[in-house]
C-alpha positions in Angstrom: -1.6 -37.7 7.6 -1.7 -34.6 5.4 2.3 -33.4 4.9 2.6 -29.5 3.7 5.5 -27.3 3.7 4.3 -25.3 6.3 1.3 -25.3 8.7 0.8 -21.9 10.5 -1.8 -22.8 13.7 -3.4 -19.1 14.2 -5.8 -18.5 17.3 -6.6 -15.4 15.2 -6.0 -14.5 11.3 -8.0 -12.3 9.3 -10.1 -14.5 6.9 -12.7 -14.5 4.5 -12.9 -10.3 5.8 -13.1 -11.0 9.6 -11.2 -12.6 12.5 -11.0 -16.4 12.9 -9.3 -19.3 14.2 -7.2 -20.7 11.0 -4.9 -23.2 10.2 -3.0 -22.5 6.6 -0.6 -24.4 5.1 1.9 -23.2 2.6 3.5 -25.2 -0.5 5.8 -23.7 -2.8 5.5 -20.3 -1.7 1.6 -20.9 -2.3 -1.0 -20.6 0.1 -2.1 -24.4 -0.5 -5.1 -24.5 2.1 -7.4 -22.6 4.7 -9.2 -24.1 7.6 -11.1 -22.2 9.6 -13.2 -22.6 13.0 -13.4 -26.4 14.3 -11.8 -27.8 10.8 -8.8 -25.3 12.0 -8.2 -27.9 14.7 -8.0 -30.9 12.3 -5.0 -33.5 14.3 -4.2 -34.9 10.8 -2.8 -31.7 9.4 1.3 -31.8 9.7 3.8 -30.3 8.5 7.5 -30.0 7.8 7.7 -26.8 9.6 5.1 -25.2 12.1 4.4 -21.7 13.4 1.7 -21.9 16.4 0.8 -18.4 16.6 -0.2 -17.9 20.9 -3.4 -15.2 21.4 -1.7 -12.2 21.5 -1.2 -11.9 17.7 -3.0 -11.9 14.7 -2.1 -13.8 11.2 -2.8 -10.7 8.5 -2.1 -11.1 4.8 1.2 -9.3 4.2 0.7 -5.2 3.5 0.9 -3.8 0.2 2.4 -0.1 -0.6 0.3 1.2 -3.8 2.3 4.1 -4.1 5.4 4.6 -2.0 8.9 6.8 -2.0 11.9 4.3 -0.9 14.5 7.0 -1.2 17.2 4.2 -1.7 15.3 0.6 -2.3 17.7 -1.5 -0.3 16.9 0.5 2.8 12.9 1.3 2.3 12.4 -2.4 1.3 13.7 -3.5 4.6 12.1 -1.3 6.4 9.0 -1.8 4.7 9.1 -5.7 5.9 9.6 -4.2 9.2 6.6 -2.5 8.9 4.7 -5.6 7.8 4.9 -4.6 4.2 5.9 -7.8 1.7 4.9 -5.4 -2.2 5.8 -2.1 -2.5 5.4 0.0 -5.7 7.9 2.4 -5.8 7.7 6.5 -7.3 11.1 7.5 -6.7 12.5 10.3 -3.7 11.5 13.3 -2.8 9.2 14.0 -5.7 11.7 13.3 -8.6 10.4 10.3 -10.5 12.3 7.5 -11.0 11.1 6.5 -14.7 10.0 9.0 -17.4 11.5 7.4 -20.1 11.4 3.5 -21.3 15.2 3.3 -20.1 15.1 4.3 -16.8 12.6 1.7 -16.0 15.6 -0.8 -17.1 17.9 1.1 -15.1 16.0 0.6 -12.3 15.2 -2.8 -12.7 19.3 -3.1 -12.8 19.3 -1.1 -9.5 17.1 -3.1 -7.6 17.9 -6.5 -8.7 19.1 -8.4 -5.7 18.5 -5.2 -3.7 14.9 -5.6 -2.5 14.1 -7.2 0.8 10.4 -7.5 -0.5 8.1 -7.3 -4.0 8.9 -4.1 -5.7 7.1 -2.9 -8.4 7.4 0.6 -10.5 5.4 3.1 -11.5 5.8 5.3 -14.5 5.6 9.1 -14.1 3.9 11.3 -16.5 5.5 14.5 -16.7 5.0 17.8 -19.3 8.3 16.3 -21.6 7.2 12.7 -22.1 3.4 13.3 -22.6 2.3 11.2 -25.8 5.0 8.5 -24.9 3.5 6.9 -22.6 2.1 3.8 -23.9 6.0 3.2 -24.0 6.4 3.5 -20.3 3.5 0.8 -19.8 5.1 -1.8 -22.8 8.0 -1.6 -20.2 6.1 -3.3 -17.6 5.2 -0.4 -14.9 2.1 -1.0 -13.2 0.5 2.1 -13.4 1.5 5.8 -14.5 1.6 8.3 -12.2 1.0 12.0 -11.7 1.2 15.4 -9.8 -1.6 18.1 -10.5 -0.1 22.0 -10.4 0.0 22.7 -7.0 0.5 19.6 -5.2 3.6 17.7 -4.3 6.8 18.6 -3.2 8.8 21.6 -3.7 10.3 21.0 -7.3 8.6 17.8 -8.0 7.1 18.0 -12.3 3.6 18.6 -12.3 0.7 18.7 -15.0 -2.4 21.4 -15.4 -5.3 20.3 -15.8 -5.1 19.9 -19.8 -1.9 17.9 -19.1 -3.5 15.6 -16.9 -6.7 15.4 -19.3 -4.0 14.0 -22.1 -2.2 11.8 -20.0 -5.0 10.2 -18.9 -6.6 9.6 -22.5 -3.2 8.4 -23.3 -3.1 5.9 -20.8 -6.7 4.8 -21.0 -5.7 4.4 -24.8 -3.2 1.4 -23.4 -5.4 -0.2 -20.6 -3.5 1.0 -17.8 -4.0 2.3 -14.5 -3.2 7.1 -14.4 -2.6 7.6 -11.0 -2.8 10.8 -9.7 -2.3 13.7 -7.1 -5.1 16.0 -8.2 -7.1 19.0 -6.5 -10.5 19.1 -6.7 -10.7 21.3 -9.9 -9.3 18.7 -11.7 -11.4 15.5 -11.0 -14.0 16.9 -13.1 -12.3 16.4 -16.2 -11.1 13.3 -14.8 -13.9 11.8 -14.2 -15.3 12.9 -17.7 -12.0 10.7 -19.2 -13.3 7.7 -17.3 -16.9 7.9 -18.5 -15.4 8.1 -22.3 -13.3 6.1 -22.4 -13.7 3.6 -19.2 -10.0 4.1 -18.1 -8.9 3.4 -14.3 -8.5 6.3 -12.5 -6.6 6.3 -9.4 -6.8 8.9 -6.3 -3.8 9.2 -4.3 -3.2 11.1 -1.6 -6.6 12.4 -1.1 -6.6 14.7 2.3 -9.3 17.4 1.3 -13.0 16.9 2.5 -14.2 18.8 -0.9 -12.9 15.6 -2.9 -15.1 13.2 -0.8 -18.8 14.1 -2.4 -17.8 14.1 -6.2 -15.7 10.4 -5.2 -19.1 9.3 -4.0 -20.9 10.4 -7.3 -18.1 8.8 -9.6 -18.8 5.5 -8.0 -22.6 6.0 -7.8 -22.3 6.5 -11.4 -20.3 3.1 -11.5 -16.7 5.1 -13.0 -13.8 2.9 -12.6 -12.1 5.1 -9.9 -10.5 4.1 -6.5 -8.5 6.7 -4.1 -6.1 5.8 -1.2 -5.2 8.0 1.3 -2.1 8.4 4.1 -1.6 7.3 7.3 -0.7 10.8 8.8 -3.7 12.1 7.4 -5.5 9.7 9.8 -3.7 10.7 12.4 -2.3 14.0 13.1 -3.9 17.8 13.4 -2.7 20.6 12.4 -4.1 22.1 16.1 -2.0 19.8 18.3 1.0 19.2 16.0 4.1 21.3 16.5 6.3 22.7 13.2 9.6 21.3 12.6 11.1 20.1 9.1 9.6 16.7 9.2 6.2 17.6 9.6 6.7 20.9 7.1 7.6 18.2 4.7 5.1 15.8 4.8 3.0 15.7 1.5 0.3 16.0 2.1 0.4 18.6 4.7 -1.6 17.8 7.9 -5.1 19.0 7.9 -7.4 19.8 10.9 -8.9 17.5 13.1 -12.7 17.7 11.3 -11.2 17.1 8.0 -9.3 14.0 9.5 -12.6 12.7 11.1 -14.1 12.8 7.2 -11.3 11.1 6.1 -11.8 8.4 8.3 -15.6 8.3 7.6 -15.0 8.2 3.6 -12.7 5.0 4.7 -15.0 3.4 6.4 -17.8 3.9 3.4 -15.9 2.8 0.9 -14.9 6.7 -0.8 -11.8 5.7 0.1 -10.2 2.1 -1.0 -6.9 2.3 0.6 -4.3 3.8 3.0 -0.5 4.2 1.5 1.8 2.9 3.9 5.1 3.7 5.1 7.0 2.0 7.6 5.1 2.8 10.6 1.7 2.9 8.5 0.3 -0.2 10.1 1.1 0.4 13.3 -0.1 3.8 13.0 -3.6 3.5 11.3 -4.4 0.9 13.8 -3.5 2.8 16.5 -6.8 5.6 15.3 -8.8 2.6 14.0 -9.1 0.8 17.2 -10.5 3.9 18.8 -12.9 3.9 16.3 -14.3 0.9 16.7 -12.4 -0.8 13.8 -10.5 -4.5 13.9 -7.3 -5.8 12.2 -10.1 -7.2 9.4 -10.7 -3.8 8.5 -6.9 -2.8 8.4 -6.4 -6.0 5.9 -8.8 -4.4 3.8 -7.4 -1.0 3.6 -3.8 -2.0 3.5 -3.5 -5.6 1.8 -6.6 -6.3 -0.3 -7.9 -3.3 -1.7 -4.1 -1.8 -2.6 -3.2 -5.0 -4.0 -6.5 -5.1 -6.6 -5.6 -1.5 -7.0 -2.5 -1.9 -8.7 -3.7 -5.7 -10.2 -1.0 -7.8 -8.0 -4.3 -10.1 -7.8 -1.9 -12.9 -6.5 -1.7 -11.3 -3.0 -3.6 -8.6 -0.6 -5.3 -12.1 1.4 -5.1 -14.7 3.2 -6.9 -17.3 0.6 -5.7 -20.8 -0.8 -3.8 -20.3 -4.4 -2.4 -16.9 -3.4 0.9 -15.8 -2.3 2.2 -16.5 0.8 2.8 -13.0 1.7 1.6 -13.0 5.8 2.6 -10.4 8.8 2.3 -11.2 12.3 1.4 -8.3 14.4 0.7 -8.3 18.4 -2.8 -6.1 18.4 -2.3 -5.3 22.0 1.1 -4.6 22.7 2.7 -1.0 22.3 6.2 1.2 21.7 7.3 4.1 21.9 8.9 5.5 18.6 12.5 6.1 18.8 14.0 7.0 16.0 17.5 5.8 17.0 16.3 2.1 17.6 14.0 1.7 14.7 14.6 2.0 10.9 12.9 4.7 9.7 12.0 6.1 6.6 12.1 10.2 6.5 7.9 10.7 6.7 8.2 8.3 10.0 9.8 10.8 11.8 6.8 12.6 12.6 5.9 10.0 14.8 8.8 10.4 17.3 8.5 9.7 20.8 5.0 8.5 19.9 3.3 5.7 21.5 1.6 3.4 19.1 -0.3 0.3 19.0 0.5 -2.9 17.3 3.9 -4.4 16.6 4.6 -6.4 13.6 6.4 -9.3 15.6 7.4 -10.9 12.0 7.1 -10.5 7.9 6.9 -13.6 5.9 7.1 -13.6 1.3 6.8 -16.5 -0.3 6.2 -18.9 3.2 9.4 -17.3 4.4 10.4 -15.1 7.2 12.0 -11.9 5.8 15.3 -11.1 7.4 16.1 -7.7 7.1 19.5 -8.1 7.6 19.9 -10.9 5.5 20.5 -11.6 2.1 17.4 -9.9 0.0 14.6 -11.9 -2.0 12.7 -9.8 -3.3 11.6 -9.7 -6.9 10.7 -7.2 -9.6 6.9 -6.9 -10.0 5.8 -6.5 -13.3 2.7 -5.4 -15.5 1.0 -7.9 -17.5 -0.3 -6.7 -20.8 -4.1 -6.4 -20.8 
């Protein structure tokens, strides 16, 4: 009989891009083998520890954050695993970036050694003192630089016109990396004309206006390397039916009306759009409007694990598939809560969702074929570019 590590027994698990009956064992923090259907119910599989998984969950590959602001990483990590997050990529708080310069990315590291309840990775930040230096920023291992066109953001956060972001992005493309940016839809032109010259990845965050949708579908028709994620509370709240307040005043991007959001959702279900952006509630939250649309926990894999993973390379996780990681979450499909901010461990562009019912609760996190303990000792590593 067949010893592993591990065996997980899962009446449900999102496989091979749909839901299945799977049985995956788990060696060395390594997804070491996937059965599915009637091999799924092989007797000679064993192993030294078991997780039978009863109907009322599903087995998903473990979230990953393309582009995410943990305020403080020891807290946003662990709520993050919460969430069902095991790889974030971290930006910084409240639109000040947390590396500009080759030593602040070794500063961080320093910070978040030993601090991290799950994968964290950096991004560099393009701003209008450090343009030309940023083949620098990528030799120090950040997976991607990143970038806020005039006029979006925060309050106070640097931003880049549109010759800024023109220069950054040759610059980049120059050293093989991935310019991620925050642009309007007067920008993407140029853009787009940097990724035809020179074949540099182009990344779309944030994208919340239904103007950027038609020129994202004639980039791709034209076969440019560009991807775009958007938010969760762009999927999900209306600025008819939502109320004021500071937290929702602050959300970036702001809320837009319900058509808008209904385009959103339609770009995400062609393809215009790769990925949603988490936060600690996003899985919970963008299932809550996909299963109204028809969509499954397959489809929320995709948007949230596989496609952000291949977005910022981590080509080791994002699915449930023998050789990767052993990054899983464990999420009841059918059972619901109320958002409380008191009992729950928010981060600040959660707390939009309070007093919120929503659908689908992460019942555990697992990195590496183990179970994340938020409140115990953190193991989480430092993700790191490799050269290209």
């Amino acid at each position: 009989m067949a010893k592993y590590e591990l065996l997980i027994h899962a009446r449900r698990a999102v496989i091979d891009g749909r839901i299945q009956q799977a049985a995956v064992t788990v060696d060395g923090g390594v997804i070491s083998s996937v059965r599915t259907g009637s091999d799924a119910r092989d007797i000679g599989l064993a192993g030294d520890h078991t997780i039978d998984l009863g109907d009322d969950v599903v087995l998903m590959p473990g979230l990953v954050d393309p582009h995410v602001s943990t305020e403080d990483v020891g807290v946003g990590t662990r709520a993050a695993a919460l969430g069902g997050v095991t790889s974030v990529v971290d930006y910084g708080s409240d639109g000040h970036p947390a590396a500009t310069e080759p030593e602040h990315v070794d500063r961080w590291r320093d910070q978040v050694a030993g601090e991290s309840a799950v994968d964290v990775g950096l991004w560099g930040a393009a701003v209008p003192d450090n343009l030309s230096r940023l083949g620098a920023l990528l030799g120090r291992g950040v997976l991607g630089i990143s970038a806020v066109a005039a006029g979006k953001g925060v309050p106070g956060a640097p931003t880049l016109d549109t010759a800024q972001l023109v220069a950054a992005a040759v610059e980049v493309a120059d050293h093989r990396g991935l310019f991620a940016v925050d642009a309007g839809v007067d920008d993407l032109p140029a853009l787009f004309d940097v990724c035809r010259r020179t074949g540099g990845r182009l990344h779309l965050r944030a994208v919340a206006d239904a103007a950027e949708l038609p020129l994202l579908r004639a980039a791709r028709a034209e076969g440019l390397p560009v991807t775009a994620s958007t938010s969760p509370h762009l999927l999900a709240l209306v600025s008819e039916v939502t109320g004021g307040g500071a937290a929702v005043d602050g959300l970036d991007p702001p809320i837009r009306d319900a058509a808008t959001r209904e385009l959103l959702w339609d770009g995400l279900r062609d393809g215009t759009i790769d990925a949603v952006a988490s936060a600690r509630l996003g899985l919970s939250v963008v299932w809550t409007e996909a299963r109204r649309r028809g969509a499954d926990l397959a489809d929320v894999a995709r948007w949230m694990a596989g496609r952000s993973a291949a977005i910022v390379g981590l080509e080791d996780r994002g699915e449930i598939r023998s050789g990767l990681r052993a990054d899983f979450t464990a999420v009841a499909d059918d059972e619901a809560f109320v958002v409380l901010p008191r009992a729950r461990e928010l981060g600040s562009a959660d707390s939009v969702y309070a007093q919120r019912a929503l659908a689908g609760v992460v019942r555990w996190t697992m990195t590496g074929g183990v179970v994340v303990d938020p409140r115990g000792l953190p193991r989480g590593t430092v993700l790191t570019r490799t050269a290209t």
